[in-house]
N, C-alpha and C positions, 0 to 999 in steps of 0.2 A: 767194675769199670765198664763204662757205657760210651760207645765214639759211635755218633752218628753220621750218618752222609749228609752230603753237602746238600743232595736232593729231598731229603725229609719233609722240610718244610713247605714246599714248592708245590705241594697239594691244596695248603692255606691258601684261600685268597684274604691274606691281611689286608684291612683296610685302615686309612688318618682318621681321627676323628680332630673335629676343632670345637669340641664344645666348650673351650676355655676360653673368656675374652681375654684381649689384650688390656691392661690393667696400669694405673699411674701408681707408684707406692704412695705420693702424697695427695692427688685426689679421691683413692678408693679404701682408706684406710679406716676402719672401724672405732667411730666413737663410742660404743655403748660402756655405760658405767660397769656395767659388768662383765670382763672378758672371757670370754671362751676359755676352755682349756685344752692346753693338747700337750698328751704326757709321750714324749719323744723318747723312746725304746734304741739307744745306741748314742755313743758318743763321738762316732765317727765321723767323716766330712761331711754325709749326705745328712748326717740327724741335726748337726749342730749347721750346715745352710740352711734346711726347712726353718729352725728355732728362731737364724738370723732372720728370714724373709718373713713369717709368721709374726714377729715380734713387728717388724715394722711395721705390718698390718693388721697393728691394734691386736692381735692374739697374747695369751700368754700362754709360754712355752716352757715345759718342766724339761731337762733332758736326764732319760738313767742311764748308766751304767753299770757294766758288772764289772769292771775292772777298778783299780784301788786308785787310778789318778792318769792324770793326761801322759805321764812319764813312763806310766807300765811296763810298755813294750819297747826296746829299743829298737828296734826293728825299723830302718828307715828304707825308702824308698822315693822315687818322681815320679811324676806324673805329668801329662799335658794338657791344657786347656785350654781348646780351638774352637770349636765349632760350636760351644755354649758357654762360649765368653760375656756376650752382648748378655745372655740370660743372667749367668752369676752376676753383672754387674749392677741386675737392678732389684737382686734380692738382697743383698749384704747393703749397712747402712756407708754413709761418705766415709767415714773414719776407717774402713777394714780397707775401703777402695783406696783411699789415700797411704795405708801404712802395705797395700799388698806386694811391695817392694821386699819386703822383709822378708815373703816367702819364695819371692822367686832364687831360682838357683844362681843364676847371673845376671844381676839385677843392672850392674854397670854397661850390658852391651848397647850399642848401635843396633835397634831391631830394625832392620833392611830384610829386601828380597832373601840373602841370604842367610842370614841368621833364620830367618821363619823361612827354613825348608826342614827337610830330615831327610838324609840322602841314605841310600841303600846303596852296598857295595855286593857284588857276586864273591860268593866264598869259596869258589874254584879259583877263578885269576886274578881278585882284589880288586878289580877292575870296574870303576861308576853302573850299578843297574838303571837306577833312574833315581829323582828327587821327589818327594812327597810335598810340593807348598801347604805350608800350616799357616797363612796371612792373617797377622795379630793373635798369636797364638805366643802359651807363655809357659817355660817349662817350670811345675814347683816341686819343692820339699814338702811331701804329705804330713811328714810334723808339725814344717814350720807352719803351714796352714793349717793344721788342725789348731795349734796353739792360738793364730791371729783369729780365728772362727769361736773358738770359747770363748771369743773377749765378754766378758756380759751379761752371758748364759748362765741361768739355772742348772748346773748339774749339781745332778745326787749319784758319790761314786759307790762302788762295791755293793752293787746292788743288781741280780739276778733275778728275772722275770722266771717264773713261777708258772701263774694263768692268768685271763681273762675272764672278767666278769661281765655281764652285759648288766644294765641296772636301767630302770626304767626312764631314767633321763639323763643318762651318760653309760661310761664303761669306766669298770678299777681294774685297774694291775695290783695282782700281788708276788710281793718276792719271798726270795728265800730265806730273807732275815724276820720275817713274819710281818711286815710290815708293809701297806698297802695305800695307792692312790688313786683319787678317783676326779675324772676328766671327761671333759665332753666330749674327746677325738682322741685317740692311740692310734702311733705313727711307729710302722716297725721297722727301723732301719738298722738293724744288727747283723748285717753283712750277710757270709754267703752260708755260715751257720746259723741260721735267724731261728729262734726260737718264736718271736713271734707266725711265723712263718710256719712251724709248725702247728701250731695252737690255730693258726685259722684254716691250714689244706689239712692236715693230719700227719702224723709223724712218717711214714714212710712216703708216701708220696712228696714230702716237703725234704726231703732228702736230696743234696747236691749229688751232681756226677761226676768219676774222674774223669777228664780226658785223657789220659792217655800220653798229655806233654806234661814233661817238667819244667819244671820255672827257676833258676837260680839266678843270685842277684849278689852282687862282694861293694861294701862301700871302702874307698881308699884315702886316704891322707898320705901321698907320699913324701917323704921328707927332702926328696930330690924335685927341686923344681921342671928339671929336664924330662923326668918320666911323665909326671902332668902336663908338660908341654907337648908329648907324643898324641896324649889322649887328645888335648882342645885344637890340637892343628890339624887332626883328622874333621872337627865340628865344633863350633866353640858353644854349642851346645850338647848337640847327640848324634850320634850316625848310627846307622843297620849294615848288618852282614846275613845274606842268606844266599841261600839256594845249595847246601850241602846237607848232611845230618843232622845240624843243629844251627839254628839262629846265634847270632853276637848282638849286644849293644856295649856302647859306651856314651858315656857322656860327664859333665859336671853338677854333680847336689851344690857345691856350696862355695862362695869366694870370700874369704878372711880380708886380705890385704893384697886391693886388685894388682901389683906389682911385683908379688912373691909369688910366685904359682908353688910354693912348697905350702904354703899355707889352704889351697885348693883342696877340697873333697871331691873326689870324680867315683864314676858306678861302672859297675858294670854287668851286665845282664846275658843269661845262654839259657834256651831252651830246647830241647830234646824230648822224643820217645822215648819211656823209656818207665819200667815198674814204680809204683806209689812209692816214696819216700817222705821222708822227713826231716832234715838235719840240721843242723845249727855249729858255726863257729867253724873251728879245726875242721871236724869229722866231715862236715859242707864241703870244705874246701876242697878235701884230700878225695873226695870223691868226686868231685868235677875232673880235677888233675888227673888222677886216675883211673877214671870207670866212663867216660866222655871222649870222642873225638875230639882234637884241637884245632880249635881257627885258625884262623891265620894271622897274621901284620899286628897291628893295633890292638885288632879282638883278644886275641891271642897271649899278644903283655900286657895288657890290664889283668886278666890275672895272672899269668906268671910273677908279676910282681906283687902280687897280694900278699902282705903282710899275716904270720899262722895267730893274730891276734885281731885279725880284722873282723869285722860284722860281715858273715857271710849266710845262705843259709839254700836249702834247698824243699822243694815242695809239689806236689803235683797238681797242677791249673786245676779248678772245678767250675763246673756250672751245672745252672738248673733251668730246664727250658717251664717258665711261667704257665699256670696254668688257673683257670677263675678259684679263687678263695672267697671263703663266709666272710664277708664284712660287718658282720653281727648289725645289720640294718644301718649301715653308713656310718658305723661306729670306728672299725678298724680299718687299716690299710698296708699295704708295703711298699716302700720304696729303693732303690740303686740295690746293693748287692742284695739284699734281702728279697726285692723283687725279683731280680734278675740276673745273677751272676753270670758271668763272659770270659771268656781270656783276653788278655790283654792287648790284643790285634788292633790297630788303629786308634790307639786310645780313648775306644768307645765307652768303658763303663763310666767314666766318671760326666762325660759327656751326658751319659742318658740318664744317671742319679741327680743333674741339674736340673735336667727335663722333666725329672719328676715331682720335685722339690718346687719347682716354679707353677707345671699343673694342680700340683695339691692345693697352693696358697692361693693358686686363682680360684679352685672350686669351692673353700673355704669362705673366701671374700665376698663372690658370688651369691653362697647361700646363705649369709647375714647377711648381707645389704640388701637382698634383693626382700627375704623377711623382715629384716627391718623396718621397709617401707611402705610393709603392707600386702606387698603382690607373693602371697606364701608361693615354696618350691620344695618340690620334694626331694629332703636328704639322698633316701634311698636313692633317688634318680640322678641326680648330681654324683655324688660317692660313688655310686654304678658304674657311670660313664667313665672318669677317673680310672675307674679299677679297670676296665675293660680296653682303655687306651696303653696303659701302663704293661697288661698280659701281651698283649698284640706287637707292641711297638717293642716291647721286650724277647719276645721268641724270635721276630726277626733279627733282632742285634746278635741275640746269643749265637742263633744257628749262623751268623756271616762270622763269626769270631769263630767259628770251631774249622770253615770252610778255608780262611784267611790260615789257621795253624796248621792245616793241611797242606795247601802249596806253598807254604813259605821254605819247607825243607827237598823243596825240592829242582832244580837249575831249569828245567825246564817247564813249570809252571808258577815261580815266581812273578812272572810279569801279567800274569792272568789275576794275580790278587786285586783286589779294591786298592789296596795301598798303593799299585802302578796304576790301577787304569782310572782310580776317582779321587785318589788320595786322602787325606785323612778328612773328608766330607761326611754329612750325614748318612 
């Protein structure tokens, strides 16, 4: 287990690059009779938005996975999407934009000043810390948008990436079914265990880190309408509790029949210091309950009232601070967890897996069209910058996310976080 200071990185002088234009998907989009290929390694949000955004712009996009089907893992969770909204919304085609209703958690609200805040409450007196404005920001169901995001897509399930080949005018993946494809571009987005990821840094260096926090998460269906009324009257989306031993959240995943609140799915979320674990279901549960300080108010009965049948589970946050990777000559790449795994402080990783997902497709688009039309560019050079933006823009995120799980636990430097003084901004 590795917990760095907050100061680590503060020696870097990280710098922006912008060598991405800004791009139309229906002026910049590639007509060549024969399209590109780019075999996307992960079936998760960040591999199947590249597929979507790639796809618009004339690419074709393989996606694989190692898992047997979008349903594998039951494991649900939310997520928020603030600050690279405008971005998602010009990768994915009209039809995911028009049905992305379906993943939101509560699709029925009035989104006003208040809905798009996330308040924080002090976990000594209950008492308002301050409110995070999220403006047009939308909270979802990581399923249900994993499922509206495959709409389309090429996946090939149960299939484990192996190695890479470089081949003189593309690269192949081979799995572990013995069977292999070969592509003009591999895109590794296979989270925060990227296998591709080791294949281009090397296996121990490409090694995530613990921090040091644990992450638990209980999803609830309670069959009392009154106890999910306790939860959406605190935020009828989500609220925060910190500045004690352990962070709360709660919030709402899901609304059946907006009239019944028994029909509601609501979450709820605690993090602590505290040794590596792993737990699932029951044995999750009963170890929060019993081996955890207790919240208070709200935080506090959302699990209390956890059902010993619910989806619960516990884990310990990891990341990996980015570092330059072989991109076997503008061949390979990494992107969101794979690139750059984070804790979940300000809901930055998904934030900068769109940001990556959007730079790729630009530098893609870029180095066709601009070949295309005769004025050659150089892969390596294009692919390089890409990569070098993605290391950069990524060590920063992670090391704020590790700094941000540091004062959070504690009353007298919560208001020192980004979360009070910038809020969930870039």
């Amino acid at each position: 287990m590795i917990i760095l200071s907050c100061n680590f990185f503060l020696c870097f002088n990280f710098i922006r690059y912008s060598n991405f234009p800004i791009r139309s998907i229906k002026t910049m989009a590639i007509s060549n009779k024969d399209k590109p290929t780019v075999v996307i390694i992960g079936a998760g949000l960040t591999g199947l938005l590249a597929a979507q955004g790639l796809k618009q712009n004339g690419f074709r996009a393989i996606v694989v996975e190692k898992e047997e089907g979008i349903d594998a893992r039951p494991r649900e969770w939310t997520m928020l999407v603030h600050w690279a909204m405008p971005i998602f919304q010009r990768l994915v085609p009209e039809d995911i934009l028009q049905d992305l209703g379906d993943a939101l958690c509560n699709p029925h609200l009035q989104f006003d000043a208040e809905v798009e805040t996330l308040p924080c409450y002090n976990g000594v007196t209950g008492k308002l810390l301050f409110r995070s404005p999220t403006p047009g920001a939308r909270r979802v169901s990581r399923r249900r948008l994993r499922a509206l995001l495959a709409r389309d897509v090429d996946i090939r399930w149960g299939m484990s990436l192996r190695r890479i080949t470089q081949l003189e005018n593309g690269i192949r993946a081979n799995f572990e079914n013995g069977t292999s494809i070969d592509a003009d571009y591999l895109f590794g987005a296979d989270g925060t265990s990227s296998r591709v990821r080791e294949l281009l840094v090397g296996g121990e260096a490409a090694q995530p880190q613990g921090s040091g926090f644990l992450f638990a998460t209980g999803i609830n269906q309670f069959e009392e309408a009154e106890k999910t009324g306790v939860i959406v009257n605190k935020h009828p989306v989500a609220a925060l509790m910190m500045g004690t031993g352990s962070v709360g959240g709660i919030g709402v995943v899901s609304v059946k029949k907006l009239l019944d609140k028994s029909t509601w799915t609501t979450f709820w979320v605690k993090i602590w210091r505290g040794e590596p674990i792993d737990l699932r279901g029951r044995a999750a549960l009963d170890y929060v309950r019993k081996r955890t300080a207790p919240l208070r108010d709200e935080f506090q009965l959302a699990i209390d009232w956890t059902r010993d049948d619910s989806h619960v589970s516990v884990n310990e946050m990891k990341y990996w601070v980015p570092v330059a990777w072989d991109n076997l000559d503008g061949r390979a790449t990494l992107a969101g967890d794979a690139a750059h795994p984070m804790l979940i402080y300000r809901g930055q990783g998904f934030q900068h897996s769109i940001t990556d997902v959007d730079n790729y497709v630009s530098a893609l688009v870029h180095l066709h069209a601009t070949n295309t039309a005769g004025n050659n560019v150089s892969r390596v050079d294009i692919m390089g910058a890409y990569d070098d933006e993605v290391v950069q823009r990524g060590a920063t995120a992670v090391e704020q996310s590790l700094c941000e799980a540091e004062k959070s636990l504690d009353i007298h430097t919560v208001k020192q976080m980004l979360m009070a003084t910038k809020g969930h901004g870039k």
